[in-house]
Biopython code that builds the backbone (N, CA, C, O; Angstrom):
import numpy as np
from Bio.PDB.StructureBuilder import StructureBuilder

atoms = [
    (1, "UNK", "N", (-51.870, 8.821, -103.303)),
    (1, "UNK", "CA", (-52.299, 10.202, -103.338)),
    (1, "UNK", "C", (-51.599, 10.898, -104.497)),
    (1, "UNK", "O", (-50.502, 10.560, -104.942)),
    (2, "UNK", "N", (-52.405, 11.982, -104.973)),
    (2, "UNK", "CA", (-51.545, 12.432, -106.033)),
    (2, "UNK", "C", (-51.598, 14.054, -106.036)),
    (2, "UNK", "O", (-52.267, 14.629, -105.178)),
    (3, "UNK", "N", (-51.127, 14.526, -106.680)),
    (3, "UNK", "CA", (-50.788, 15.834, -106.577)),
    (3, "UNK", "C", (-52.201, 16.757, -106.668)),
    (3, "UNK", "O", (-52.372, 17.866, -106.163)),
    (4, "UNK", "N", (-52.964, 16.130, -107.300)),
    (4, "UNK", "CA", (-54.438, 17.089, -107.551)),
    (4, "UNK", "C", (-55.322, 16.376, -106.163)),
    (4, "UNK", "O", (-56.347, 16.994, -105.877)),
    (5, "UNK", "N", (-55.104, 15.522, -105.561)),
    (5, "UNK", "CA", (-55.592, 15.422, -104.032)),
    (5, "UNK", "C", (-55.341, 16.142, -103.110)),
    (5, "UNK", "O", (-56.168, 16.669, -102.366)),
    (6, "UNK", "N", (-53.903, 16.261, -103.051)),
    (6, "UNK", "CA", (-53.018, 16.858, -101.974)),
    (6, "UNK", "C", (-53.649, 18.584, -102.309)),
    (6, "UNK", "O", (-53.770, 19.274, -101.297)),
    (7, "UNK", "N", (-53.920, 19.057, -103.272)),
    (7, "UNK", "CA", (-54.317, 20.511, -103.469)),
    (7, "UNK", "C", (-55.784, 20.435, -102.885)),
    (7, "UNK", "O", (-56.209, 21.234, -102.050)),
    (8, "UNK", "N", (-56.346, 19.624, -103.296)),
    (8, "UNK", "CA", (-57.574, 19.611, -102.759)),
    (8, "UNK", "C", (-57.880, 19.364, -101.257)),
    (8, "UNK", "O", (-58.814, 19.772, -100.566)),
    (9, "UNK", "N", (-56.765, 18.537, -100.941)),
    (9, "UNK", "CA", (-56.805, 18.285, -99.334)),
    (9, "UNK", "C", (-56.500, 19.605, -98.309)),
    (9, "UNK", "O", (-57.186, 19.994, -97.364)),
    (10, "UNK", "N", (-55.185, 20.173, -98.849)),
    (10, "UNK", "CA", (-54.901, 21.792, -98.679)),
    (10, "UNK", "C", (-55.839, 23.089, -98.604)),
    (10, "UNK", "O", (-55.866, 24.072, -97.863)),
    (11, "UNK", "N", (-56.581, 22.663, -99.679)),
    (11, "UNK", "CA", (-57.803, 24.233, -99.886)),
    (11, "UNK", "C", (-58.763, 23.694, -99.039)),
    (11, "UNK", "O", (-59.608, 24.556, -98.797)),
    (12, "UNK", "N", (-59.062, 22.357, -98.335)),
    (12, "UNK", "CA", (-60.180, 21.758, -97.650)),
    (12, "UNK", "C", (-59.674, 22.304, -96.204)),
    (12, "UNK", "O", (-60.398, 23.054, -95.549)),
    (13, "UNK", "N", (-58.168, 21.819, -95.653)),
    (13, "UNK", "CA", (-57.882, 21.862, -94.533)),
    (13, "UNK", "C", (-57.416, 23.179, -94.354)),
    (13, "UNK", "O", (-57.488, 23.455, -93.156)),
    (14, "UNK", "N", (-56.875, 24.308, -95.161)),
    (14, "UNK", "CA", (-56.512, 25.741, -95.015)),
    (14, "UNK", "C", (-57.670, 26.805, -95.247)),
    (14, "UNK", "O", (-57.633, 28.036, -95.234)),
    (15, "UNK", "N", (-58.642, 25.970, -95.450)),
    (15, "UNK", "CA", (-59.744, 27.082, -96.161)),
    (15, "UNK", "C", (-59.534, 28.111, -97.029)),
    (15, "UNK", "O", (-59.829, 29.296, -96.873)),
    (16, "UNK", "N", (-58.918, 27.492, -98.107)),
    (16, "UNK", "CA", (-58.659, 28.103, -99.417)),
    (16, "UNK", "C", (-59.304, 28.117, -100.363)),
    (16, "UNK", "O", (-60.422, 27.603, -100.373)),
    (17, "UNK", "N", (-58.628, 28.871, -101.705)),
    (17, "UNK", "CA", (-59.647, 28.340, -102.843)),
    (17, "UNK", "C", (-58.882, 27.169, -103.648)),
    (17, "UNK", "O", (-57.826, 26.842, -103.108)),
    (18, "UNK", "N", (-59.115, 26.666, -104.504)),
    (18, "UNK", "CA", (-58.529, 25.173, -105.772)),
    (18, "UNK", "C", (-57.295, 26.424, -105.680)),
    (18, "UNK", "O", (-56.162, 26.462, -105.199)),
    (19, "UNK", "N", (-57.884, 27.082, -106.171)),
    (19, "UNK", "CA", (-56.357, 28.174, -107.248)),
    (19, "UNK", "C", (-54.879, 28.418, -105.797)),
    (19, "UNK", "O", (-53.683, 28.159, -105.666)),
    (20, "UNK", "N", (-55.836, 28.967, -105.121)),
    (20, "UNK", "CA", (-54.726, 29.170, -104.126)),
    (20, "UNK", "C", (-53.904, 27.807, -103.841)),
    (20, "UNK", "O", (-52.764, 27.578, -104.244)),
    (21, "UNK", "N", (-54.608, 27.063, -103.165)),
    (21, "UNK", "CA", (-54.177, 25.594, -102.656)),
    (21, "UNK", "C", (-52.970, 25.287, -104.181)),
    (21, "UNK", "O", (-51.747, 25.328, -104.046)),
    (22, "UNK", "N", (-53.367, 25.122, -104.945)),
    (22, "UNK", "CA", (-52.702, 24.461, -106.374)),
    (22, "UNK", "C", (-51.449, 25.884, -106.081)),
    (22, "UNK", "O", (-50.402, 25.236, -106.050)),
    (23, "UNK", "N", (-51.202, 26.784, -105.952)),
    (23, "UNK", "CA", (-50.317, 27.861, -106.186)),
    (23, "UNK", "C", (-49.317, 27.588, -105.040)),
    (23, "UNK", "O", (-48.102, 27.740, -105.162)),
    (24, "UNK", "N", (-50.111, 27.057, -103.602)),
    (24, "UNK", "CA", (-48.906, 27.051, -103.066)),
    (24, "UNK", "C", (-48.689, 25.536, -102.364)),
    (24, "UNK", "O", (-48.025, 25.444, -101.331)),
    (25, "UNK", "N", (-49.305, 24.338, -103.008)),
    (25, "UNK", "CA", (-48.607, 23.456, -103.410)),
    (25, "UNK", "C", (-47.509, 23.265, -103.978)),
    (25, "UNK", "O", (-46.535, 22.724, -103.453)),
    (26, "UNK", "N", (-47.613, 23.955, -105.783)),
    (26, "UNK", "CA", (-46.631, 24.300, -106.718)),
    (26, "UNK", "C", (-45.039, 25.542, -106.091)),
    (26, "UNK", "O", (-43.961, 25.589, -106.683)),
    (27, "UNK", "N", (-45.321, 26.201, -105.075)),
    (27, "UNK", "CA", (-44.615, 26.593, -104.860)),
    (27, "UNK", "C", (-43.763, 26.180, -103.786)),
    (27, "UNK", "O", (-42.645, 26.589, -103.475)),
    (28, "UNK", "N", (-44.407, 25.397, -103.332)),
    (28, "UNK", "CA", (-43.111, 24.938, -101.943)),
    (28, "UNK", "C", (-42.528, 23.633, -102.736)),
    (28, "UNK", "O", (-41.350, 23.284, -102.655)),
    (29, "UNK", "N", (-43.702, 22.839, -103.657)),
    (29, "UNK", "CA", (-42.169, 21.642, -104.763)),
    (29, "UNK", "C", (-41.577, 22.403, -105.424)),
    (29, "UNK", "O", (-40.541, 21.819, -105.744)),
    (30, "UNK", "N", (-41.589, 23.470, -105.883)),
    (30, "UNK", "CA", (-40.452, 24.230, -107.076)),
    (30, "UNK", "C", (-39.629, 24.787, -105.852)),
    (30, "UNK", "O", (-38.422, 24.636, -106.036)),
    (31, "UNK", "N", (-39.878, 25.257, -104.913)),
    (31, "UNK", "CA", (-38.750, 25.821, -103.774)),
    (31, "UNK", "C", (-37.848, 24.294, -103.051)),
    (31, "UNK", "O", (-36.715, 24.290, -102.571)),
    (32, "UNK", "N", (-38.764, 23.162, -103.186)),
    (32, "UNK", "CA", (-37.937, 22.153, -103.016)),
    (32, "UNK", "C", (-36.798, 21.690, -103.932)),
    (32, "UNK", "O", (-35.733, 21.169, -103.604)),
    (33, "UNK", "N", (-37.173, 21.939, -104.927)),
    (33, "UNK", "CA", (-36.399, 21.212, -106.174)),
    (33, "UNK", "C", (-35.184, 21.841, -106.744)),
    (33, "UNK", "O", (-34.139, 21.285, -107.081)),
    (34, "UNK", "N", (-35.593, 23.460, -106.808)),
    (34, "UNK", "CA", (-34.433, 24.691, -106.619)),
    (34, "UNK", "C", (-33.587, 24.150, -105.703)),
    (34, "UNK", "O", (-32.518, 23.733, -106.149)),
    (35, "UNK", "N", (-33.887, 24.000, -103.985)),
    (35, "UNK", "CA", (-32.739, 24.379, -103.719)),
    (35, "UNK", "C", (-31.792, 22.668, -103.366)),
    (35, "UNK", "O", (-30.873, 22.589, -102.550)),
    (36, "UNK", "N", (-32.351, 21.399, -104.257)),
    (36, "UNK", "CA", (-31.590, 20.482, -104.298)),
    (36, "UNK", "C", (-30.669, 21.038, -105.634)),
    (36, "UNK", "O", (-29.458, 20.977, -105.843)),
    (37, "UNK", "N", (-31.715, 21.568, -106.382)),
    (37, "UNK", "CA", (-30.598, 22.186, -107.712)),
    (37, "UNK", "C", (-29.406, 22.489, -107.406)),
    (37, "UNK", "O", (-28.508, 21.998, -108.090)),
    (38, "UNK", "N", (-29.125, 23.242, -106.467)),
    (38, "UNK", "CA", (-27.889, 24.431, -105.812)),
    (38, "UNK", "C", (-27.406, 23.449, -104.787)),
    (38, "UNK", "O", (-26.661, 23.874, -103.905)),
    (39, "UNK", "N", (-27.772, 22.082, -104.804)),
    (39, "UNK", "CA", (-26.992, 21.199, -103.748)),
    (39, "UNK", "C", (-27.012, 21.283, -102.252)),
    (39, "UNK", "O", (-26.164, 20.897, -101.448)),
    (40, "UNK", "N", (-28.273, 21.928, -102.036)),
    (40, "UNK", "CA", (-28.644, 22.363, -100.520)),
    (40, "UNK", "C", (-29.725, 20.916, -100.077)),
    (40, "UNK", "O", (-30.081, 20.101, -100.927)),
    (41, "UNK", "N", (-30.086, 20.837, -98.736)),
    (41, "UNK", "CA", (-30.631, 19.979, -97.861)),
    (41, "UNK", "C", (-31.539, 20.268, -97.904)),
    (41, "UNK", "O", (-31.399, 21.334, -98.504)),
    (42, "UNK", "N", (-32.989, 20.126, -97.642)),
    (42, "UNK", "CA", (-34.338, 20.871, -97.004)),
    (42, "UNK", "C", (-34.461, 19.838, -96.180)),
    (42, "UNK", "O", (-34.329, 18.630, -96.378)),
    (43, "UNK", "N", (-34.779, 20.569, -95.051)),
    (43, "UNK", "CA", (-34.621, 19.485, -93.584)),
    (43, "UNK", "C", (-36.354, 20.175, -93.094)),
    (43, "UNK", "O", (-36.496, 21.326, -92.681)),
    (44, "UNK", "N", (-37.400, 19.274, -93.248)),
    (44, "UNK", "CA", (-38.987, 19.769, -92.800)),
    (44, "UNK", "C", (-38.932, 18.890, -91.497)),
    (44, "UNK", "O", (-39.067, 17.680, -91.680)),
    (45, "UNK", "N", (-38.762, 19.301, -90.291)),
    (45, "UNK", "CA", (-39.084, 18.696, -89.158)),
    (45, "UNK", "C", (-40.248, 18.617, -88.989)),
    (45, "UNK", "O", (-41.220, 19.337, -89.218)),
    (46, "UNK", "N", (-39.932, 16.889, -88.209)),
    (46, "UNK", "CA", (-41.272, 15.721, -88.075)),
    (46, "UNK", "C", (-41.706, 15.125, -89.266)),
    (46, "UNK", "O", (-42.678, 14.375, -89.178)),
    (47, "UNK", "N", (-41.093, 15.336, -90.560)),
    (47, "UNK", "CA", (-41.488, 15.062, -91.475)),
    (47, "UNK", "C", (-40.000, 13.819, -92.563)),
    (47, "UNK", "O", (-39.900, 12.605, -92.745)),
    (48, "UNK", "N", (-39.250, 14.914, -92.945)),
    (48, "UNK", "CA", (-37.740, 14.019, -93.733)),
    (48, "UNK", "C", (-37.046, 15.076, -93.845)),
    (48, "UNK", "O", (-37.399, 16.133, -93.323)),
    (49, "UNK", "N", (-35.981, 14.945, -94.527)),
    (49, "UNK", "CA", (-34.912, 16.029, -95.506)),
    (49, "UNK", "C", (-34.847, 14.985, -96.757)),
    (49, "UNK", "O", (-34.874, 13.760, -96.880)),
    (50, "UNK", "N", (-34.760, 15.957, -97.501)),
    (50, "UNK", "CA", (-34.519, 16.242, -98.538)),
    (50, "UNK", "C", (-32.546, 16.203, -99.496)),
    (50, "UNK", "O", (-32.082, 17.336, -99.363)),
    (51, "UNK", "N", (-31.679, 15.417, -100.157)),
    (51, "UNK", "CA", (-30.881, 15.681, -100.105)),
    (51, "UNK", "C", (-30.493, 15.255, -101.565)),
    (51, "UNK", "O", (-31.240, 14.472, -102.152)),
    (52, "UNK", "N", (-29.555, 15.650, -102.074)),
    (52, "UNK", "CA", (-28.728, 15.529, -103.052)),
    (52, "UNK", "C", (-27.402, 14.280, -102.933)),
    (52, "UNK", "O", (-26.340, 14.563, -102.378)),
    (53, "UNK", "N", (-27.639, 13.042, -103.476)),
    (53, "UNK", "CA", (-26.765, 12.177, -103.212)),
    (53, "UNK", "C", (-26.060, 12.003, -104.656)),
    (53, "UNK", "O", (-26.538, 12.246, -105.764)),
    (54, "UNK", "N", (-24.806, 11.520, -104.321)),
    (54, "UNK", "CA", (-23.843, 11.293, -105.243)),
    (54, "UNK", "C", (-23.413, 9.167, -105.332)),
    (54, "UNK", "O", (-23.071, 8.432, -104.406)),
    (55, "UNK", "N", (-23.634, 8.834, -106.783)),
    (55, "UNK", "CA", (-23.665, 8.012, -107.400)),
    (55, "UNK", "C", (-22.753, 8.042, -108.089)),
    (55, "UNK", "O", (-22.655, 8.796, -109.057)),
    (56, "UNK", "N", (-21.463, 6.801, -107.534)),
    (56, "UNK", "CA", (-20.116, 7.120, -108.199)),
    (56, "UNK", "C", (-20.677, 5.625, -109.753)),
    (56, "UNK", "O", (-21.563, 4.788, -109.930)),
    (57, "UNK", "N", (-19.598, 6.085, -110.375)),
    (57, "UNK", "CA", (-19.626, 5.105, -111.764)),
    (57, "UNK", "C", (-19.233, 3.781, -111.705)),
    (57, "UNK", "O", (-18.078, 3.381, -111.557)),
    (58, "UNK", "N", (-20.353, 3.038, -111.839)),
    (58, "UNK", "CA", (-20.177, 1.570, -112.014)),
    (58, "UNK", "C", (-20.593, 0.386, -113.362)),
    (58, "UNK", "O", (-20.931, 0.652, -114.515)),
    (59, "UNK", "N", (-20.500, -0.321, -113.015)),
    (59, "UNK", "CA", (-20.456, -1.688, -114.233)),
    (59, "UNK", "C", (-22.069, -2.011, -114.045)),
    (59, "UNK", "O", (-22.665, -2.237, -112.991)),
    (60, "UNK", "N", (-22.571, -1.964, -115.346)),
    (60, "UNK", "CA", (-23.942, -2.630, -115.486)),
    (60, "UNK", "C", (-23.862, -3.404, -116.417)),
    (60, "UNK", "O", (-22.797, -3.830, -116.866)),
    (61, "UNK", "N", (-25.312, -3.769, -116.951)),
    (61, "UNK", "CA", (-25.101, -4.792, -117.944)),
    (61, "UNK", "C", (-26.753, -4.506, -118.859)),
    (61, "UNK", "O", (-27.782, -4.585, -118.188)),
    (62, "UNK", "N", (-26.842, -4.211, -120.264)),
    (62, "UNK", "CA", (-27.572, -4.196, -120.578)),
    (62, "UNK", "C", (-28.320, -5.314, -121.091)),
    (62, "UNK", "O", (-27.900, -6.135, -121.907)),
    (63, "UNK", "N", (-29.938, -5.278, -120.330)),
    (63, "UNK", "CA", (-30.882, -6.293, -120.321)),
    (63, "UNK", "C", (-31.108, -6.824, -121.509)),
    (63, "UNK", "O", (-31.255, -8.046, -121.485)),
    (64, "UNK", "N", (-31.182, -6.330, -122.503)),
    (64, "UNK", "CA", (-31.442, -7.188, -123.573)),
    (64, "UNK", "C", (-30.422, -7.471, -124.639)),
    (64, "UNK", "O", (-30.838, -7.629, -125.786)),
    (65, "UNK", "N", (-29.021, -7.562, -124.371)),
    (65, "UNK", "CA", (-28.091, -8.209, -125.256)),
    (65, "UNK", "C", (-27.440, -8.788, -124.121)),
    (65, "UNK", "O", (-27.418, -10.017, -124.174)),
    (66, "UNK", "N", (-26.849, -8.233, -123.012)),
    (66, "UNK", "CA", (-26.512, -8.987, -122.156)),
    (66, "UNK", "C", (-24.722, -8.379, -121.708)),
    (66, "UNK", "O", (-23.887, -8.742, -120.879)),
    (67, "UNK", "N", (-24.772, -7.375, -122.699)),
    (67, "UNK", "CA", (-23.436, -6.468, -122.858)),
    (67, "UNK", "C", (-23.002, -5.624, -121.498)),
    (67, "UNK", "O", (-23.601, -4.670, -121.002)),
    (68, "UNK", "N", (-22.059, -6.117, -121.148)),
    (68, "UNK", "CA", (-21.681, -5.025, -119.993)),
    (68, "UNK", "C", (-20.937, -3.389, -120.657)),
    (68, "UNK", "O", (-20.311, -3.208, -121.702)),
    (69, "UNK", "N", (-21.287, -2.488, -119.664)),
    (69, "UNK", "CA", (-21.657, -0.938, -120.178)),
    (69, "UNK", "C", (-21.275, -0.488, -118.590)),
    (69, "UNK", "O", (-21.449, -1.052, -117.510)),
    (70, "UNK", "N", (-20.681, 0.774, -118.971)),
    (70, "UNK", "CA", (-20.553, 1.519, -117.823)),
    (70, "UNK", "C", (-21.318, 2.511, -117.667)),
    (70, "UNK", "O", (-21.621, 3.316, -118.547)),
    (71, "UNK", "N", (-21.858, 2.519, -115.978)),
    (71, "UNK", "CA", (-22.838, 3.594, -115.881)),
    (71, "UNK", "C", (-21.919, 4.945, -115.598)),
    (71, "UNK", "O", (-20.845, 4.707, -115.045)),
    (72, "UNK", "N", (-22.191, 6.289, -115.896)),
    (72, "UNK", "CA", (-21.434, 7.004, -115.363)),
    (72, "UNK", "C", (-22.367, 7.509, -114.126)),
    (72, "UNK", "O", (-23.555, 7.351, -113.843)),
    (73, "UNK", "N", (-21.055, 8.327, -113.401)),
    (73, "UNK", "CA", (-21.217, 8.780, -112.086)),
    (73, "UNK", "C", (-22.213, 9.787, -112.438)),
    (73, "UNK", "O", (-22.422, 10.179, -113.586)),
    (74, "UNK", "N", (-23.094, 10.366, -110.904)),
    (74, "UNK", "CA", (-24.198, 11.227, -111.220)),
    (74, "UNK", "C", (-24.588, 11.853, -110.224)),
    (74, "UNK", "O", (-23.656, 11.825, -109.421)),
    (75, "UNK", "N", (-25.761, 12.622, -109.644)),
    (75, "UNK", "CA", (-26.350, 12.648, -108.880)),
    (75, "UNK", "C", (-27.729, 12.644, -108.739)),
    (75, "UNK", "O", (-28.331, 13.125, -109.700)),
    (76, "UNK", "N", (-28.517, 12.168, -107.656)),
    (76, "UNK", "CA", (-29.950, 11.653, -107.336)),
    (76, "UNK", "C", (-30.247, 12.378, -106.316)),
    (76, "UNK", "O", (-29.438, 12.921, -105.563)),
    (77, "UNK", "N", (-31.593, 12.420, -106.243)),
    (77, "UNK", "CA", (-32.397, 12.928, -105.496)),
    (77, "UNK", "C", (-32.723, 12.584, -104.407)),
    (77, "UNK", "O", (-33.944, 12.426, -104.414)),
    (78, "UNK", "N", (-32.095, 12.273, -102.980)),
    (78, "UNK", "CA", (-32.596, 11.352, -102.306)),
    (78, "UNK", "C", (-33.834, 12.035, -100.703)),
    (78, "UNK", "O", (-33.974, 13.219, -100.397)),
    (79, "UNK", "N", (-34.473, 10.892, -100.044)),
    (79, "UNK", "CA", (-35.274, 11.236, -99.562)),
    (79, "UNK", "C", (-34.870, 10.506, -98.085)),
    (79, "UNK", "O", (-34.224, 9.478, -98.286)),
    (80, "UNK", "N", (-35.134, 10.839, -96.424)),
    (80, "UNK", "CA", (-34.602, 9.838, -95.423)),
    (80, "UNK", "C", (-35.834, 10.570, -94.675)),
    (80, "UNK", "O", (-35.985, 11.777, -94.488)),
    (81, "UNK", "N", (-36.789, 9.341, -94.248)),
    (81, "UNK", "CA", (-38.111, 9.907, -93.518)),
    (81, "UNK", "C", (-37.398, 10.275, -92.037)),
    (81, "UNK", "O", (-36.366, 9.713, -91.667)),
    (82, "UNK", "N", (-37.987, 11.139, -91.369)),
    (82, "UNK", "CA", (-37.630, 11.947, -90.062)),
    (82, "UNK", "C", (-38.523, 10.400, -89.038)),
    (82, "UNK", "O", (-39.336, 9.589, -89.481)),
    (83, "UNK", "N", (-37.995, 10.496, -87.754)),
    (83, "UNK", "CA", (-38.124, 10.233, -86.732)),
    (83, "UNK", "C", (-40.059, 9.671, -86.944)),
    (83, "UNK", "O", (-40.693, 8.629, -87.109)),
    (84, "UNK", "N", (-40.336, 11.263, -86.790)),
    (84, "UNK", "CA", (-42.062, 11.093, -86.464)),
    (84, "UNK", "C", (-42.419, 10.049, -87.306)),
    (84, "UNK", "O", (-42.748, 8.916, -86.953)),
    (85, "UNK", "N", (-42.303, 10.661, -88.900)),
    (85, "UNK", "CA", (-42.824, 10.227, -90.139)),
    (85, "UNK", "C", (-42.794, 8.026, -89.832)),
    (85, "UNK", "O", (-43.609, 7.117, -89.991)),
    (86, "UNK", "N", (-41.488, 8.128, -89.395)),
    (86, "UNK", "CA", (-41.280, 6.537, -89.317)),
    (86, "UNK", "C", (-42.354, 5.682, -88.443)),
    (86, "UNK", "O", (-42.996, 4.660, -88.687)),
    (87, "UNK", "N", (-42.268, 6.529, -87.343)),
    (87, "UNK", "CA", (-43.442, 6.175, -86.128)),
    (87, "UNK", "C", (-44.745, 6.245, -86.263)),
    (87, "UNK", "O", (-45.624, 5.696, -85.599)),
    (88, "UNK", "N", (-44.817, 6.938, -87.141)),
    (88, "UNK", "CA", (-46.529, 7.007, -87.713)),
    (88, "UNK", "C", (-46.570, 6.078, -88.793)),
    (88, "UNK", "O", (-47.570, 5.361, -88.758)),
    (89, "UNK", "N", (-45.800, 5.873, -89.729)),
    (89, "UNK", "CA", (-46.014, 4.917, -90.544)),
    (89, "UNK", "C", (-45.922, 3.396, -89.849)),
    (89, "UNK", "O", (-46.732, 2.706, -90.468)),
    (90, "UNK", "N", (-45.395, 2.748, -89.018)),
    (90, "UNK", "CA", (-45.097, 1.532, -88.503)),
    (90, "UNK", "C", (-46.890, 1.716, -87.598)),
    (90, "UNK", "O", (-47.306, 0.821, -86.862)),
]
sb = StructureBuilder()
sb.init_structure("model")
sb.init_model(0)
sb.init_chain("A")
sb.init_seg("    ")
for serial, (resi, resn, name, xyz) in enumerate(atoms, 1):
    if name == "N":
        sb.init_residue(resn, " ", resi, " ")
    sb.init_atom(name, np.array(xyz, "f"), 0.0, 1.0, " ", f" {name:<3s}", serial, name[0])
structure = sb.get_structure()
């Protein structure tokens, strides 16, 4: 599925228009993404949270010479499906 489905699936199932559906698609991922920015959780029950994980610095090795390189530490975006989400998918 991709992002111009999911709008279309939205304005089908909310009885919207394209524009609306696309506006507040776009606004609940930019309200998602903000508030991993600021290092906050979004917890959507029946669904996942949303979280900010930390990636300490380790030893890699680059693929095409074969040179070991250090990765530095960072942070990622991470995702942990909720309860329901798991049960419906299995």
């Amino acid at each position: 599925m991709t992002k111009r489905d999911l709008i279309d699936i939205v304005a089908k199932k909310a009885n919207l228009t394209n524009k609306a559906a696309r506006e507040a698609v776009q606004t609940m991922l930019n309200s998602v993404r903000d508030s991993l920015k600021r290092g906050e959780k979004v917890v959507i029950t029946g669904f996942g949270t949303f979280s900010v994980r930390s990636r300490k610095k380790r030893a890699g090795r680059n693929p095409k010479t074969g040179e070991r390189i250090t990765i530095d530490a960072r942070k990622a975006p991470g995702f942990t499906p909720g309860k329901t989400l798991k049960k419906v998918v299995r």
